[in-house]
N, C-alpha and C positions, 0 to 999 in steps of 0.2 A: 581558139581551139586549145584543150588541154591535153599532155600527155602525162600518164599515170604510169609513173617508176616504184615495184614494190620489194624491200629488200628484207631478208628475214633480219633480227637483231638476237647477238650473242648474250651476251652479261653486262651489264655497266655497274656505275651506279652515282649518288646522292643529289643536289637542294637545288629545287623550285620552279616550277613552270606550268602547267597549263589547265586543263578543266576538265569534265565530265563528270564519271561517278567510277569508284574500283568496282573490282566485279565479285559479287554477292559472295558473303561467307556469312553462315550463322555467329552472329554475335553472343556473349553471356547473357544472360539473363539482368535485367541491367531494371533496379526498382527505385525509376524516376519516371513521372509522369510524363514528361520528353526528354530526350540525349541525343547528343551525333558528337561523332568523334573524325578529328581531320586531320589528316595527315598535309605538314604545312608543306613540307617539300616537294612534295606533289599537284599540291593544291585541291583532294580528292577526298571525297568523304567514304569514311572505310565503314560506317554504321551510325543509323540514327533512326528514331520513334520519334512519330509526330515531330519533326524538327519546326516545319512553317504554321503549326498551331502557336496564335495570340497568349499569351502568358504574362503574368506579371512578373516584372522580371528583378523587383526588388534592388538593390543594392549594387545588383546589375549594372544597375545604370552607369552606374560611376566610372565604367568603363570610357563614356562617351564625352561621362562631365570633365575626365583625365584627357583624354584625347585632344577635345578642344583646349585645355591649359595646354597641353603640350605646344600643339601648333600654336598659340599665342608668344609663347615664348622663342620657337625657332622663329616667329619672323619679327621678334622684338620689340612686341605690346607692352610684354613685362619682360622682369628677371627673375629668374630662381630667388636670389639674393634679397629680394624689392620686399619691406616693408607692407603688407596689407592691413589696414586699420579690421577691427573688429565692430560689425552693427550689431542692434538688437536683434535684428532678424536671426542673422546666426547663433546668436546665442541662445536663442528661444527655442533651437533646433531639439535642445536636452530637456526640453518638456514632453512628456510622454512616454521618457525609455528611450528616447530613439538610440543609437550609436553615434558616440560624440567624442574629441578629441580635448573637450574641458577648455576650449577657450575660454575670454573674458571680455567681456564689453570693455571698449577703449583702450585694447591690447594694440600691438603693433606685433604681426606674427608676420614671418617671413614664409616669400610662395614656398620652399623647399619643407619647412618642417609643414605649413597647410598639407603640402603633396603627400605627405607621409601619413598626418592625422586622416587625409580621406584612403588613401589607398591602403595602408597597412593598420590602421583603426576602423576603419569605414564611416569616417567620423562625419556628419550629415554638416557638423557646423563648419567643419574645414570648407565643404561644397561647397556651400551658400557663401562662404569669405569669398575663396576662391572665384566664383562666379561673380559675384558683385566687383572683384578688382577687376576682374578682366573683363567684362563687359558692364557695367555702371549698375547693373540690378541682375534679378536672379530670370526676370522676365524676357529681358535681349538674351542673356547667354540660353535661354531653352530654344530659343530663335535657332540658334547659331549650333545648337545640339541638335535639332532637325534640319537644319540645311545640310550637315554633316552625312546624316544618314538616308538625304535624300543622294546625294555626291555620289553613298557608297553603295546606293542601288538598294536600299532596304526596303523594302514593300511594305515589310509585317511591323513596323517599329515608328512608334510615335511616343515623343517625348512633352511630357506636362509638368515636370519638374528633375530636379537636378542630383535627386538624395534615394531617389526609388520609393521613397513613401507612397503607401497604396491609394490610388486616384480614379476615377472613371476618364478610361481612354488611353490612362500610361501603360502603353503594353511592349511586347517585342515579343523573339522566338527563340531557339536554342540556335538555328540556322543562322540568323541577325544578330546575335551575340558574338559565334566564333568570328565572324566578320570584322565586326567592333575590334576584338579582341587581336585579330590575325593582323588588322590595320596597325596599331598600338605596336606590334612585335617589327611588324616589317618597317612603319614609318618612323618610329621613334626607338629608335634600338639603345640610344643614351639614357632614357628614360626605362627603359623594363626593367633593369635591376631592382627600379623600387620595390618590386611584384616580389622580391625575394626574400624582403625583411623580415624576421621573424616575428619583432618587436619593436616599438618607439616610446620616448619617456617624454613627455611631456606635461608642463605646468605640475611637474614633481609627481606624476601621475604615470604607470608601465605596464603597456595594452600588449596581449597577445596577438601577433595576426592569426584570424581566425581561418584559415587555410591548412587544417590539421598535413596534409601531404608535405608541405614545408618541410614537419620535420620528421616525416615516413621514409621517405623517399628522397636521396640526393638528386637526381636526375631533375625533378620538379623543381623551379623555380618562379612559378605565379601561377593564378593570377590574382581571382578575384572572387569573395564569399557574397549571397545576400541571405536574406532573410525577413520576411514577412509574414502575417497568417495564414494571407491569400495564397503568396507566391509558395508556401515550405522552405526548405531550405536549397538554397542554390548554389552551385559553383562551377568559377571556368578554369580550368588549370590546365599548368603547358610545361610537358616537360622534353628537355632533351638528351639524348645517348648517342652514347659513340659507337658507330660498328668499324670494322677493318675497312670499308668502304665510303667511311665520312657519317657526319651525324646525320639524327633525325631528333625531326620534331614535329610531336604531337599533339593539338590542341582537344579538350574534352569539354562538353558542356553538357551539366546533368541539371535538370530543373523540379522543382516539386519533391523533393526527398522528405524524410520524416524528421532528419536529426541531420547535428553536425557531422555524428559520424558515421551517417547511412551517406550524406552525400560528398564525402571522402572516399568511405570503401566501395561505393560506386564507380568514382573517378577514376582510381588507382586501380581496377578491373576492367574497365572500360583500353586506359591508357597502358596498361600489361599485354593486354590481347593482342590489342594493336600494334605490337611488338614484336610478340609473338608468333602474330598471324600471317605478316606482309614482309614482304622486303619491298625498297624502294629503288629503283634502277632509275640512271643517267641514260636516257636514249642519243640524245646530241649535245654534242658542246657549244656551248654563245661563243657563237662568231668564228664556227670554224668550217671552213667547206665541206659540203656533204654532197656538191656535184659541180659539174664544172661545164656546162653544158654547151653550145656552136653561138654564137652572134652573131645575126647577119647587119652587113651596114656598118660595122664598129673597125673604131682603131686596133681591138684587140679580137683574135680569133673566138676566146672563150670566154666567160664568166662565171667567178667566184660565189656560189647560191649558199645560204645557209640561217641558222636561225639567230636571232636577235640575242636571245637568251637559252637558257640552258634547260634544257627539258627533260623531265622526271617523269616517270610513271609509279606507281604502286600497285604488287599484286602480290597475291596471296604464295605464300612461301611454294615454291616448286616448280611456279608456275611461267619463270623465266624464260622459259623456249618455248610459250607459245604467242610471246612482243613478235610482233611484226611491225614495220614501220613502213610506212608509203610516201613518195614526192609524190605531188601532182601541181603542178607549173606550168605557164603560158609557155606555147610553142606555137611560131614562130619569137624567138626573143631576137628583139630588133632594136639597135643603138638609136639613140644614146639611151644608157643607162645608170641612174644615180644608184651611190650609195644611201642602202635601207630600202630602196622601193620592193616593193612588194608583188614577189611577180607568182606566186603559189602559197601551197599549203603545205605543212609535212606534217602527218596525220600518224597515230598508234595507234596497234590494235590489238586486243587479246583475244582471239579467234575472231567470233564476229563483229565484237561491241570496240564500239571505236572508244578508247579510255584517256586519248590526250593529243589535241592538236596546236598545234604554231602556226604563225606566218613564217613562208619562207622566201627570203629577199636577199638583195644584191649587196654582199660585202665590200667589192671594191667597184669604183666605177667606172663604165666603160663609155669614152666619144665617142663619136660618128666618127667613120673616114669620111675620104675626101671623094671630091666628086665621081674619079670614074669609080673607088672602091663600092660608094653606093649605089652605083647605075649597075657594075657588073653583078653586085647578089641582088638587085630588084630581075634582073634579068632571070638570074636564077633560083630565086624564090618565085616567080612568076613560071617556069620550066618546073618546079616543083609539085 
C-alpha cells in the first residue's frame, strides 16, 4: 500500500537531478533545421525542433571519438603524455579539404596536443591517430564508439567512422548529441576545458577554434563545431552563469545552419532565452530528510526518508509558486531497513504536468527489534 504526502514548495534553487520536459514557452525563431536546448541542471529540455530526426551530424561526431579517448585514459590504456606514432592513414585524412591538424607520417605526437588538434582544430588526422592508439585501428575504436552510445541509451545514433565524414548510415540527432555532449561535461570534468581553447599551434601552423561564441560571449566555454555539405553547419555549445542562487548551465544544439555565423547567432539566441526565460529551483537537498515517518518492528521508532541526490526543476520565470512537490512511499515501513533502499517516489509538479521525479530512500538504517518488540507491532499492525 502507498500513501501520498503533497506539500506545496516555496523558492529554492540550483544543479542537477531528474527528468521529463519544462513546461511550454514559445521559443525564438531559431533558423536550424533541428535544435533543442537543455538546461543541464535540471536535466530538462526547455525547447527543441525536430530534435529525434536522423541527421548527419558531421564533425559532431568527435564528441564521441573524444569521449571514448577520455575514458581510455581514466582507466589507463594510455596517457595524456604517451607518444602516438603517426600512419598513413591519418595523414591522408588532408586529402580533400577535410580539417586537419598538419600532422606528418612518422611523427611521434603526443595524446594531449592529438586532443587539442581534434577538439580545438577539428583536425580528422588527430582522430584517426587517436583512435588507432587506443584501439589498434580506426575500425575497433568505431566498435567501441557504438558500444558507448548503445550504454548511453542513444536510439537515433550510429557510428561508421570517427571524423564525421559524410557516409550512408553515419547519422545521430540534436537530442543524441546534447547527451554525448552532457556525458563529456558531467563524466570528464578535467577534460572540458579543452572545449575552451580559442587556439592551438602546431607543426609551426595556428588554427582558430571555429566556435565563433568562444569569443562573443564569456560565459561560453565549449564545445564543439561541424561541417559538411549534407550536414550545413553545426554546433554544440555550453555555456555557464552565475545567479545569486548558484550557476547554470546550458547546453544548445543547433543543426543544419547556413554559415558559421548563422549557427553562432542561432546558439547564442537559443542560450540568452534560456536565461532569460526560466529560472532553476533546488526542490530537495541529497541526503537530507524530507520525512521521518513510524517503523514498525525496528530498533528505532522513525526513519530518516530522503533523496540520493539533489533535485532541480526549471520553470518559466514567475512561475515558482505553482512547484508542488509530492512523497508517495510504502506504508506499512517494516524493519529492517538498509541504507539507500528505496521505499517511494518524490515527485514535482507544475500544476498538472509532473516536471521531475527521484527515488525516495532510507538515509540511515534502521534493525529489527527484538523478539517481543516484533511480536508486539505484528500484533498491532495486525489491530490496524
Amino acid at each position: 500500500m502507498k500513501r501520498v504526502f503533497a506539500v506545496c514548495l516555496a523558492v529554492a534553487v540550483s544543479l542537477s537531478s531528474a527528468v521529463v520536459q519544462a513546461q511550454p514557452l514559445q521559443p525564438p525563431e531559431v533558423a536550424a533545421k533541428s535544435y533543442l536546448l537543455l538546461d543541464m541542471t535540471s536535466q530538462q529540455v526547455l525547447a527543441a525542433r525536430d530534435p529525434d530526426t536522423p541527421s548527419d551530424p558531421a564533425s559532431l561526431t568527435k564528441l564521441m571519438t573524444a569521449y571514448v579517448v577520455f575514458g581510455a585514459i581514466r582507466d589507463k590504456k594510455i596517457t595524456r603524455d604517451q607518444l602516438l606514432p603517426i600512419s598513413t592513414r591519418a595523414w591522408d585524412e588532408r586529402k580533400g579539404g577535410a580539417s586537419v591538424m598538419f600532422v606528418e607520417p612518422r611523427m611521434q605526437v603526443s595524446v594531449d596536443d592529438l586532443l587539442k588538434g581534434m577538439i580545438v582544430q577539428s583536425g580528422n588526422d588527430a582522430s584517426v591517430a587517436l583512435a588507432e592508439g587506443v584501439a589498434g585501428s580506426v575500425e575497433t575504436f568505431v566498435q567501441l564508439m557504438n558500444r558507448e552510445a548503445q550504454r548511453m541509451g542513444l536510439k537515433r545514433t550510429t557510428f561508421k567512422n570517427v571524423t564525421g565524414m559524410t557516409e550512408p548510415g553515419h547519422t545521430s540527432t540534436a537530442r543524441d548529441l546534447s547527451i554525448i555532449a552532457a556525458n563529456i561535461i558531467k563524466d570528464f570534468p578535467d577534460f572540458y576545458s579543452l572545449y575552451s581553447i580559442r587556439e592551438f599551434k602546431f607543426n609551426n601552423i595556428t588554427q582558430p577554434n571555429r566556435n565563433l561564441l568562444l569569443r562573443r560571449d564569456p560565459t561560453v566555454d565549449g564545445m564543439k563545431t561541424g561541417h559538411t555539405a549534407l550536414a550545413g553547419y553545426c554546433l554544440v555549445a555550453s555555456a555557464q552563469r552565475d545567479y545569486p542562487n548558484g550557476k547554470r548551465r546550458l547546453l544548445s544544439v543547433v543543426l543544419n545552419t547556413t554559415s558559421m555565423e548563422a549557427r553562432a547567432n542561432e546558439s547564442q539566441k537559443l542560450l540568452n532565452w534560456g536565461y532569460q526565460a526560466f529560472d532553476t529551483l533546488k526542490v530537495f537537498e541529497a541526503n537530507k530528510p524530507v520525512a521521518t515517518p513510524q517503523v514498525w518492528k525496528g530498533a528505532a521508532a522513525e526513519v530518516k526518508l530522503g533523496s540520493p541526490r539533489a533535485v532541480f526543476v526549471t520553470v518559466a520565470k514567475g512561475d515558482a509558486d505553482k512547484i508542488k512537490t509530492q512523497i508517495e512511499r510504502v506504508d506499512p515501513l517494516i524493519a529492517p531497513l538498509t541504507k539507500g533502499q528505496a521505499v517511494g517516489k518524490l515527485k514535482v509538479t507544475n500544476g498538472s504536468t509532473l516536471i521531475a521525479e527521484a527515488p525516495l530512500v532510507v538515509l540511515e538504517p534502521v534493525e529489527q527489534s527484538g523478539f517481543f518488540g516484533r511480536a508486539w507491532d505484528a500484533i498491532r499492525l495486525w489491530i490496524k
